[in-house]
MDTraj code that builds the backbone (N, CA, C; nanometers):
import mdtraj as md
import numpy as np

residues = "UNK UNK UNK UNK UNK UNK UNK UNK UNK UNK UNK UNK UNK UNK UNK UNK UNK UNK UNK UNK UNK UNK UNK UNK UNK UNK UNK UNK UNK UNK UNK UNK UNK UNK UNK UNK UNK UNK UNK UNK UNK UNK UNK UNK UNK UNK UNK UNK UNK UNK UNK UNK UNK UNK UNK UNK UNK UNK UNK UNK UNK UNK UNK UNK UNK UNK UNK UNK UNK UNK UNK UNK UNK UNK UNK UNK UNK UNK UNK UNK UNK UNK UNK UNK UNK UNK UNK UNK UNK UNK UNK UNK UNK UNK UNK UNK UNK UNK UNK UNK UNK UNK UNK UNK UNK UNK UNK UNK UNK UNK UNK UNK UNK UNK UNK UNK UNK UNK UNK UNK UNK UNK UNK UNK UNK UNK UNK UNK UNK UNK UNK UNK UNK UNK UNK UNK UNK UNK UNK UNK UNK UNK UNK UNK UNK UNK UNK UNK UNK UNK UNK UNK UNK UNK UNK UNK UNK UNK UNK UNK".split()
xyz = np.array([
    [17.4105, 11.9484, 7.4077],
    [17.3798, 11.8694, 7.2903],
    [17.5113, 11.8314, 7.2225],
    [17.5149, 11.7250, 7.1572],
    [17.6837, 11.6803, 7.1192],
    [17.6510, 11.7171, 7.0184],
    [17.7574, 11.7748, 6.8860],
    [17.7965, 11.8098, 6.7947],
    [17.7574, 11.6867, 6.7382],
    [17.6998, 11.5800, 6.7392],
    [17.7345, 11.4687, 6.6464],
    [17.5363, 11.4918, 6.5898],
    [17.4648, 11.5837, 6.6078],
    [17.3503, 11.6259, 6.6020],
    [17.3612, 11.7556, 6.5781],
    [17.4389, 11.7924, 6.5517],
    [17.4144, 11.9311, 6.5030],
    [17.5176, 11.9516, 6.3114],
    [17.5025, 12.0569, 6.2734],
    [17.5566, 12.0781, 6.1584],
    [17.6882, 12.0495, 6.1284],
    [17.7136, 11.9897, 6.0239],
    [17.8978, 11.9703, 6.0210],
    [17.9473, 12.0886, 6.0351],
    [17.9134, 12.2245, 6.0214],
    [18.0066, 12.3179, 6.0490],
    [18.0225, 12.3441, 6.1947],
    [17.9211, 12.3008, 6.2790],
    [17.9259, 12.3325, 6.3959],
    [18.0376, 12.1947, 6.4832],
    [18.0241, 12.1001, 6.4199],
    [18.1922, 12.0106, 6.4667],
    [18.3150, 12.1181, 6.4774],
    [18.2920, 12.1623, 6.3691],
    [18.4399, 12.2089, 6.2944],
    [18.4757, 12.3428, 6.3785],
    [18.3632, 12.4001, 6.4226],
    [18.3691, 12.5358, 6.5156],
    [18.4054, 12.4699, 6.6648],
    [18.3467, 12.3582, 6.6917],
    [18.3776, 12.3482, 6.8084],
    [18.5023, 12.3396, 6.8169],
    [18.5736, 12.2384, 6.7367],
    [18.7178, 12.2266, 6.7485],
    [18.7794, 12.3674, 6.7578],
    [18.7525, 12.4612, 6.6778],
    [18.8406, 12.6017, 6.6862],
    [18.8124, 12.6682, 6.7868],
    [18.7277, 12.6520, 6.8669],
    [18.6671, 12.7054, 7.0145],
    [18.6841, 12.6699, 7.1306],
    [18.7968, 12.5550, 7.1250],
    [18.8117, 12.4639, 7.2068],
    [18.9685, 12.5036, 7.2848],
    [19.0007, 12.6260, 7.2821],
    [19.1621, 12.6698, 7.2717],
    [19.1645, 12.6368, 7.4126],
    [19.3347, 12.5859, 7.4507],
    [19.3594, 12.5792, 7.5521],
    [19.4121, 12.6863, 7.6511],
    [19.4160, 12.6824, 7.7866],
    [19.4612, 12.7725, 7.8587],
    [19.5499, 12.7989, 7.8336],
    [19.5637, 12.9654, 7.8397],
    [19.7027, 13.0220, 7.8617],
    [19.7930, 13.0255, 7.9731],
    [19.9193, 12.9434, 7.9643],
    [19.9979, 12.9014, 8.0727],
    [20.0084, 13.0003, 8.1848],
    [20.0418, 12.9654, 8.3158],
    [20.0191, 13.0207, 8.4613],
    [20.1210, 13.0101, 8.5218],
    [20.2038, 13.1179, 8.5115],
    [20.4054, 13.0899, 8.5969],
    [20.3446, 12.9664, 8.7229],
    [20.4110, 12.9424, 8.7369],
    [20.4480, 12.8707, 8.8983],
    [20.5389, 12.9762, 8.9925],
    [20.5953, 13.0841, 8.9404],
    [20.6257, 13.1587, 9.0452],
    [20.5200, 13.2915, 9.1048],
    [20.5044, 13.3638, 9.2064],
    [20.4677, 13.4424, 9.2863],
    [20.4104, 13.5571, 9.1626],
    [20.3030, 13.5813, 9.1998],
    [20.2594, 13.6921, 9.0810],
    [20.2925, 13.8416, 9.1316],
    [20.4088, 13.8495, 9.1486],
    [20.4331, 13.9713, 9.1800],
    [20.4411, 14.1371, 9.0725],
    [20.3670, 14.2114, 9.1544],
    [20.3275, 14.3435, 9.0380],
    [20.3740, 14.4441, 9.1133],
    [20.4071, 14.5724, 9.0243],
    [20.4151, 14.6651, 9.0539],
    [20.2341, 14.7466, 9.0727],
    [20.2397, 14.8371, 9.0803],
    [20.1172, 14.8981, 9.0816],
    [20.0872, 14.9593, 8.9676],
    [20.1464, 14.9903, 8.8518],
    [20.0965, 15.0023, 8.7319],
    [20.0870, 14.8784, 8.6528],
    [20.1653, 14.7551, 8.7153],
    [20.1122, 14.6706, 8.6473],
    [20.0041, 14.5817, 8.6626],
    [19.9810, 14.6109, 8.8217],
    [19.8422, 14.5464, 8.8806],
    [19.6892, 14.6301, 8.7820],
    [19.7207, 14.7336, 8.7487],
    [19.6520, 14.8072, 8.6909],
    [19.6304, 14.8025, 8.5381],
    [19.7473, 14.7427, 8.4760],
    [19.7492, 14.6733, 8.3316],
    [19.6742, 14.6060, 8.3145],
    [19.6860, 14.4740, 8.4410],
    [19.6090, 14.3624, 8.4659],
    [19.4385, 14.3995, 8.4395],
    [19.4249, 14.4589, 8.5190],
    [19.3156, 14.5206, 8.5526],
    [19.2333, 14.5531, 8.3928],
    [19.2829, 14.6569, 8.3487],
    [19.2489, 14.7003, 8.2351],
    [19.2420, 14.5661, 8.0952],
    [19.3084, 14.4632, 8.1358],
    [19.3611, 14.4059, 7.9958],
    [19.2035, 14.2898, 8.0449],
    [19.1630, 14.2826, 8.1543],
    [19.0884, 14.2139, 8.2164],
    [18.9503, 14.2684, 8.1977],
    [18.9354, 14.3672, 8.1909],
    [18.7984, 14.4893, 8.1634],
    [18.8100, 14.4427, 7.9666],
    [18.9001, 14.4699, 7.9199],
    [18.9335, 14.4615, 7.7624],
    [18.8684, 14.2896, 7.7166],
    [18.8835, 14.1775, 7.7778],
    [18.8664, 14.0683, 7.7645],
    [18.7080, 14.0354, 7.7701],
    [18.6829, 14.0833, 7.8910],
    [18.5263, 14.0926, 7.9429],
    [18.4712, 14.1560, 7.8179],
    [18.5269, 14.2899, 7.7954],
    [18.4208, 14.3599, 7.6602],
    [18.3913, 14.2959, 7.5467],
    [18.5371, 14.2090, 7.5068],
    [18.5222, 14.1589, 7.3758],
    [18.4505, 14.0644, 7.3952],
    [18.4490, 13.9643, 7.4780],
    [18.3352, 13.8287, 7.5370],
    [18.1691, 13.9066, 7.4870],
    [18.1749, 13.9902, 7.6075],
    [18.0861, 14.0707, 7.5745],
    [17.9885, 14.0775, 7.4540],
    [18.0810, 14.1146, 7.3524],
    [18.0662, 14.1501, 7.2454],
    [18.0309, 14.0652, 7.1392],
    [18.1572, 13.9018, 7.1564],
    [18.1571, 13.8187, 7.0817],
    [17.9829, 13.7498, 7.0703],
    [17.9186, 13.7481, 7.2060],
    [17.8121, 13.6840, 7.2608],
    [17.6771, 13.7738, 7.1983],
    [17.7160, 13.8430, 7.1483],
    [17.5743, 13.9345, 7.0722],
    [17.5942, 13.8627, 6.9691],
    [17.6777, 13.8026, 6.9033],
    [17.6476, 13.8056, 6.7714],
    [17.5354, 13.6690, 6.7847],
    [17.4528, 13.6874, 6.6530],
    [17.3161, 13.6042, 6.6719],
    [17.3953, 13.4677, 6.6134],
    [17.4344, 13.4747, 6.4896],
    [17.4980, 13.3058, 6.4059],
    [17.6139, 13.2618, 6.5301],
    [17.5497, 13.1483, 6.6121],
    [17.6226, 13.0441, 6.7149],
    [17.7427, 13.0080, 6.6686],
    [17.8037, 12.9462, 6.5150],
    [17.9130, 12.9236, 6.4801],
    [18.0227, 13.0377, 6.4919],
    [17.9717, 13.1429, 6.4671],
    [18.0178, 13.2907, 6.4464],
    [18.0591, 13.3402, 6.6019],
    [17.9564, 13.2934, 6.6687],
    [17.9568, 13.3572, 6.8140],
    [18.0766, 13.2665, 6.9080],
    [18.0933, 13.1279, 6.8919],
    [18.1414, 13.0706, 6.9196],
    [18.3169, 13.0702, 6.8995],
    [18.3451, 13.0928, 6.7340],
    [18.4469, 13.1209, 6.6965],
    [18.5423, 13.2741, 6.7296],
    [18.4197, 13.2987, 6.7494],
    [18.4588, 13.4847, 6.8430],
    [18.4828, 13.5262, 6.9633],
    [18.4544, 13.3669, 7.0715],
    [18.4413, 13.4069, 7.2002],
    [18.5319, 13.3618, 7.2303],
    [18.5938, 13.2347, 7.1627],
    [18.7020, 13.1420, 7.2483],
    [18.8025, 13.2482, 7.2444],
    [18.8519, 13.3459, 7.2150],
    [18.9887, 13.4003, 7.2416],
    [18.9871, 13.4294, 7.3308],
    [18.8560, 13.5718, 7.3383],
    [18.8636, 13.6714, 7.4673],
    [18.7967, 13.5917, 7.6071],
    [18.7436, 13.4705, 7.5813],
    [18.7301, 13.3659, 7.7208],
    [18.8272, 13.3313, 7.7874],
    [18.9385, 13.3016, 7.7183],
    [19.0494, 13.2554, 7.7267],
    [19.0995, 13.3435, 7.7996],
    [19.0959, 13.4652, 7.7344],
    [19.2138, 13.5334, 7.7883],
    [19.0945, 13.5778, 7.9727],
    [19.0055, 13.6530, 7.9506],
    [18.8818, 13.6516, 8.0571],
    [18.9965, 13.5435, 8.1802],
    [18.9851, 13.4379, 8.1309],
    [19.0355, 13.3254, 8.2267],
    [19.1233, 13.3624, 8.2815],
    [19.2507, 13.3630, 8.2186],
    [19.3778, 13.3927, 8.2201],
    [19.4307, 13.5420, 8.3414],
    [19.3618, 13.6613, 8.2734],
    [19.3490, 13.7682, 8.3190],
    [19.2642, 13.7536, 8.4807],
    [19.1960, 13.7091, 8.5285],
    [19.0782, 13.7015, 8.5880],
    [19.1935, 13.6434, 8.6954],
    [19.2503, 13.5232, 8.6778],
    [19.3729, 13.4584, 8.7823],
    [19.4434, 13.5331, 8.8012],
    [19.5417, 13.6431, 8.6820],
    [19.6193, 13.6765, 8.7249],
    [19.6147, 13.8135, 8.8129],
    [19.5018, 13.8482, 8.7893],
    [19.4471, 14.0182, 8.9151],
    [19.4127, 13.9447, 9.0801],
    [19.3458, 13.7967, 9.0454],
    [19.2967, 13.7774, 9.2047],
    [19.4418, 13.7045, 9.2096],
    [19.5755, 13.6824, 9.1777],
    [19.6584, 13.6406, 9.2472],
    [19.7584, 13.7360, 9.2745],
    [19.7283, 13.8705, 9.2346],
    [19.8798, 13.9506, 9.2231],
    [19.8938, 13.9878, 9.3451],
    [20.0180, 13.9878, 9.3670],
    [20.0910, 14.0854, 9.4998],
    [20.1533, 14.1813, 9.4542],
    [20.1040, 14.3043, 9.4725],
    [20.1513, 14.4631, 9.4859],
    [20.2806, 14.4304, 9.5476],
    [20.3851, 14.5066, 9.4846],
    [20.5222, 14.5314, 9.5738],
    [20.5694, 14.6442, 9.5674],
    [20.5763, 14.7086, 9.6701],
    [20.5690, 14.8668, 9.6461],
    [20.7293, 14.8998, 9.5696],
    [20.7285, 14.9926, 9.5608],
    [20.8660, 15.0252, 9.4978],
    [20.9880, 15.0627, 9.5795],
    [21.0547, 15.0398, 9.5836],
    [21.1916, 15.0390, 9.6677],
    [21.2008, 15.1768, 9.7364],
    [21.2228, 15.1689, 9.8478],
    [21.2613, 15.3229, 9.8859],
    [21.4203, 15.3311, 9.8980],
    [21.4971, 15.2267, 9.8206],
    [21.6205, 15.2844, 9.8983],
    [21.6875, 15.2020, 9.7259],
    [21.8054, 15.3155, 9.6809],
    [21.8676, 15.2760, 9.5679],
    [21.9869, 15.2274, 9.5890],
    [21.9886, 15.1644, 9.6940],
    [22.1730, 15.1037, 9.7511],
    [22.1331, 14.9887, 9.6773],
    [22.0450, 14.9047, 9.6838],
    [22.0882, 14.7626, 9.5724],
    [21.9745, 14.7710, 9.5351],
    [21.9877, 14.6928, 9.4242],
    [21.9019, 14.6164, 9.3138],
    [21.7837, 14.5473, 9.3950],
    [21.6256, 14.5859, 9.3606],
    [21.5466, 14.5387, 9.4483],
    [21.4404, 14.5219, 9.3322],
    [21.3057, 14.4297, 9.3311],
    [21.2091, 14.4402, 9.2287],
    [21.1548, 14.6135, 9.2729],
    [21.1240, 14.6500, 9.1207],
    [21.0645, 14.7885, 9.0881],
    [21.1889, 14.8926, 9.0914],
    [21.3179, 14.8396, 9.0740],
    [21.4223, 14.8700, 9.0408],
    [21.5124, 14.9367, 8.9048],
    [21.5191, 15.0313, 8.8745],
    [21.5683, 15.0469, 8.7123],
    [21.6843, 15.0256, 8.7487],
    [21.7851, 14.9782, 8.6840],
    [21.9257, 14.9021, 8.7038],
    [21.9785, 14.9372, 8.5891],
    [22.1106, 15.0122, 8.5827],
    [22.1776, 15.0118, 8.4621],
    [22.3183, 14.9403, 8.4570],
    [22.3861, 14.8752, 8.3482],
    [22.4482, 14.7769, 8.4140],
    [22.5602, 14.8084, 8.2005],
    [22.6825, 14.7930, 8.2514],
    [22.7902, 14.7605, 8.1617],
    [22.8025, 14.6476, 8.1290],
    [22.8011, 14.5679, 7.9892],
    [22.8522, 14.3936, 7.9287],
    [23.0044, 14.4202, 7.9186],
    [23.0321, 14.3508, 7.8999],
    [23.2188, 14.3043, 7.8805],
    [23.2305, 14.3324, 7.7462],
    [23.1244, 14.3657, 7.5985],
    [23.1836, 14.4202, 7.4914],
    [23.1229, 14.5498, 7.4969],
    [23.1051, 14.6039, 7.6184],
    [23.0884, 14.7540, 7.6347],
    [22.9501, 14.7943, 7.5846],
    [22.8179, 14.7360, 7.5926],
    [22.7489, 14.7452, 7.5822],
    [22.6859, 14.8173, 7.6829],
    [22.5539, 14.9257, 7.7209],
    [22.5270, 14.9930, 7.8423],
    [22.3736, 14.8928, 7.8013],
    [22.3580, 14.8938, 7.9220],
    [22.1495, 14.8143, 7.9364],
    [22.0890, 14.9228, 8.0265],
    [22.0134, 14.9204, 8.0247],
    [21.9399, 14.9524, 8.1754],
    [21.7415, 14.8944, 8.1536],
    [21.7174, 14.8329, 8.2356],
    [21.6284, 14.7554, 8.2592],
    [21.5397, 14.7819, 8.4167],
    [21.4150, 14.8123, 8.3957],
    [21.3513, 14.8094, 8.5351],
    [21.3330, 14.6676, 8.5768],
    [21.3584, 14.5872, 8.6532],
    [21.2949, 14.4980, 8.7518],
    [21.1384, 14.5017, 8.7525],
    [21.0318, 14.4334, 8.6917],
    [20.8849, 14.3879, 8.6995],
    [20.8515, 14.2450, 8.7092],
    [20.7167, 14.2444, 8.7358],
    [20.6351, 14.1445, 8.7246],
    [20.6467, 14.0845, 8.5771],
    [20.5823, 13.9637, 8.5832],
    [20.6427, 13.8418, 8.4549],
    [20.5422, 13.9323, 8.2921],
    [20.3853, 13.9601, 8.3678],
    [20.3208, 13.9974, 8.2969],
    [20.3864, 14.1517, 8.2370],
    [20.4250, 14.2409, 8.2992],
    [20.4672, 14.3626, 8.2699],
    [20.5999, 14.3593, 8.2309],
    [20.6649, 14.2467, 8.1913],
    [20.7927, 14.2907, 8.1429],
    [20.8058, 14.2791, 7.9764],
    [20.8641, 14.3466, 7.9124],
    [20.9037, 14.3845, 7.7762],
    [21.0270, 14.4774, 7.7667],
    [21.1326, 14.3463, 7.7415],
    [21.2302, 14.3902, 7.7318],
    [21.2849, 14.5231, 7.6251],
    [21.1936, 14.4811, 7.5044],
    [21.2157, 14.6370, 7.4244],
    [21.1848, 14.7575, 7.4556],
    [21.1054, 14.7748, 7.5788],
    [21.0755, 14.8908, 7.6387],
    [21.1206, 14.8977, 7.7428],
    [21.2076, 14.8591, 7.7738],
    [21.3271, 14.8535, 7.9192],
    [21.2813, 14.8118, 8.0127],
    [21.2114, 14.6895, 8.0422],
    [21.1716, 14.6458, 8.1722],
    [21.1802, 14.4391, 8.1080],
    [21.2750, 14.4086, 8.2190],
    [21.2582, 14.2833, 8.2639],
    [21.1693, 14.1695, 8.3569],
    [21.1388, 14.0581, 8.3170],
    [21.0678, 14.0065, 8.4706],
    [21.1985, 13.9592, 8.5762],
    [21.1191, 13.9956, 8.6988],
    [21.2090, 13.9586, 8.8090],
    [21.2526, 13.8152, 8.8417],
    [21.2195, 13.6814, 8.7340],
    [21.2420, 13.5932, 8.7234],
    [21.3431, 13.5739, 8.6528],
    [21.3827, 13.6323, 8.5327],
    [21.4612, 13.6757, 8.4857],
    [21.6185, 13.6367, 8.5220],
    [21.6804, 13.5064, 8.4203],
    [21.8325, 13.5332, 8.4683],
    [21.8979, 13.6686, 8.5295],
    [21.9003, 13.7551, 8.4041],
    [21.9625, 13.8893, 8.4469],
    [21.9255, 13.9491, 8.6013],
    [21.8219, 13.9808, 8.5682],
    [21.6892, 14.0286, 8.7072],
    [21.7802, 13.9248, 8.8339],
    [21.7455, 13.7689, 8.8298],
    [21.7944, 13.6936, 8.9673],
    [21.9258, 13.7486, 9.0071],
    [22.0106, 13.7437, 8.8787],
    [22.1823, 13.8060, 8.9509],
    [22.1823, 13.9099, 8.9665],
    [22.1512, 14.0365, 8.9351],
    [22.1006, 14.1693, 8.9932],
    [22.0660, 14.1769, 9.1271],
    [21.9473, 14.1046, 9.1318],
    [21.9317, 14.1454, 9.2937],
    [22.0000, 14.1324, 9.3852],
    [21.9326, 14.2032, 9.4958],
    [22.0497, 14.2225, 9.6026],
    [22.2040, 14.2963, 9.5844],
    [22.2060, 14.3120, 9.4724],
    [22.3895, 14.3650, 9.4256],
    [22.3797, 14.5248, 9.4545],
    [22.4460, 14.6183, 9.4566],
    [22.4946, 14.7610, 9.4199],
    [22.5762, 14.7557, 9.3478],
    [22.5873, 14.9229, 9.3174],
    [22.6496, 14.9645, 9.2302],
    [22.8441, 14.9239, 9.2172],
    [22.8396, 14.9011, 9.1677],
    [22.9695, 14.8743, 9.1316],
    [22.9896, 14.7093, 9.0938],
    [22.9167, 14.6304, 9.1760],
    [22.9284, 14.4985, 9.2151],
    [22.9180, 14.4267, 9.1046],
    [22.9483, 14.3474, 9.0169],
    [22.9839, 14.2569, 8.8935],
    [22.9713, 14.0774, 8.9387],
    [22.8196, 14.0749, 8.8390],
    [22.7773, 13.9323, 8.8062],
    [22.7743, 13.8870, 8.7142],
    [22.7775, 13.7484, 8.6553],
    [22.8142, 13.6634, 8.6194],
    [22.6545, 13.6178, 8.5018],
    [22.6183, 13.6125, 8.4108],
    [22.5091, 13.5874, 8.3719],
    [22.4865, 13.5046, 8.2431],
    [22.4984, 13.3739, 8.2618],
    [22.5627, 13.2509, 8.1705],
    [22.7207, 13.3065, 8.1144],
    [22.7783, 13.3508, 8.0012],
    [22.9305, 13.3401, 7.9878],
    [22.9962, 13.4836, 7.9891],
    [22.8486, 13.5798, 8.0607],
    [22.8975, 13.7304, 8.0220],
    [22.9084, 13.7616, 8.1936],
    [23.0021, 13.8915, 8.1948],
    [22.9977, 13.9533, 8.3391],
    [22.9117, 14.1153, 8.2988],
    [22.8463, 14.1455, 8.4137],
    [22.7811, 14.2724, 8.4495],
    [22.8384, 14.3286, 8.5050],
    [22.8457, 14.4413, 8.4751],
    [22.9076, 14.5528, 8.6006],
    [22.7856, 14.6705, 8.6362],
    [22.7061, 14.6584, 8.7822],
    [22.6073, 14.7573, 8.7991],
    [22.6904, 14.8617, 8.8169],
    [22.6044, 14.9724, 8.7199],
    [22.6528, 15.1347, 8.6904],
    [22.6219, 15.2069, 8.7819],
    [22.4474, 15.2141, 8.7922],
    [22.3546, 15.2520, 8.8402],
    [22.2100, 15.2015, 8.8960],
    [22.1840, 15.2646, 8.9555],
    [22.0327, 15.1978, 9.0239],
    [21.9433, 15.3172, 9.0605],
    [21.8059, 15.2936, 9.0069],
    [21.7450, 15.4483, 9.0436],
    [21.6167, 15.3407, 9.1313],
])
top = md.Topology()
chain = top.add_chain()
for i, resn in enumerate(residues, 1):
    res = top.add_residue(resn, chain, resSeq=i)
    for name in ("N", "CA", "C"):
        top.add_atom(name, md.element.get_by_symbol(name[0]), res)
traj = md.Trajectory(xyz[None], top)
């Protein structure tokens, strides 16, 4: 039924219900296994609130409540049926995804950063995505080996 028959508030809901997709890398959805499992969970979390939003009886109400967790439903739903598991490195000679990397800046700064998937990275909790400037010049390197990362140099410390 078009909104142009139904209540002016129900125009006005549609518009706020109408949210667009949440963007989709173009690169490889690569996960660790706790983050395939994030996925997982944040995907169960989306479903509930849908869930949830859809009991409510007032349609404007129900409507304005669902578009988030649909959204995300969507979002989440792509990113579990596209992930690739990458197991974790068995060998700490270089920098590999699922990598913790600790690395020296040129004003003597220490980092250390795990190597993850785009979804699982948060840099304030020490993990990068493997798309990642830093992450791309990292890989493949060992310890000692010094890259270049727009006007700063790295020096890898360590690698666990």
């Amino acid at each position: 039924m078009s909104v142009a028959f139904t209540k002016e508030e129900s125009s006005e809901t549609a518009s706020e219900t109408l949210l667009p997709d949440r963007p989709i890398s173009p690169h490889p959805n690569l996960v660790t296994d706790a983050g395939l499992r994030t996925l997982e969970l944040q995907l169960a979390q989306a479903r509930e609130a849908y869930n949830a939003a859809n009991a409510i009886e007032d349609v404007n109400e129900r409507r304005r409540q669902a578009a988030g967790p649909l959204r995300d439903l969507r979002y989440f739903a792509e990113r579990v049926r596209t992930a690739q598991v990458i197991p974790y490195p068995t060998s700490a000679d270089t920098v590999a995804f699922g990598s913790t990397v600790t690395f020296s800046r040129e004003d003597g700064r220490i980092q250390k950063y795990r190597i993850v998937g785009e979804d699982e990275a948060d840099p304030k909790a020490g993990s990068i995505s493997y798309v990642s400037p830093v992450a791309r010049a990292l890989t493949g390197k060992a310890v000692g080996d010094v890259v270049t990362v727009g006007d700063q140099e790295l020096e890898i410390t360590a690698i666990s």
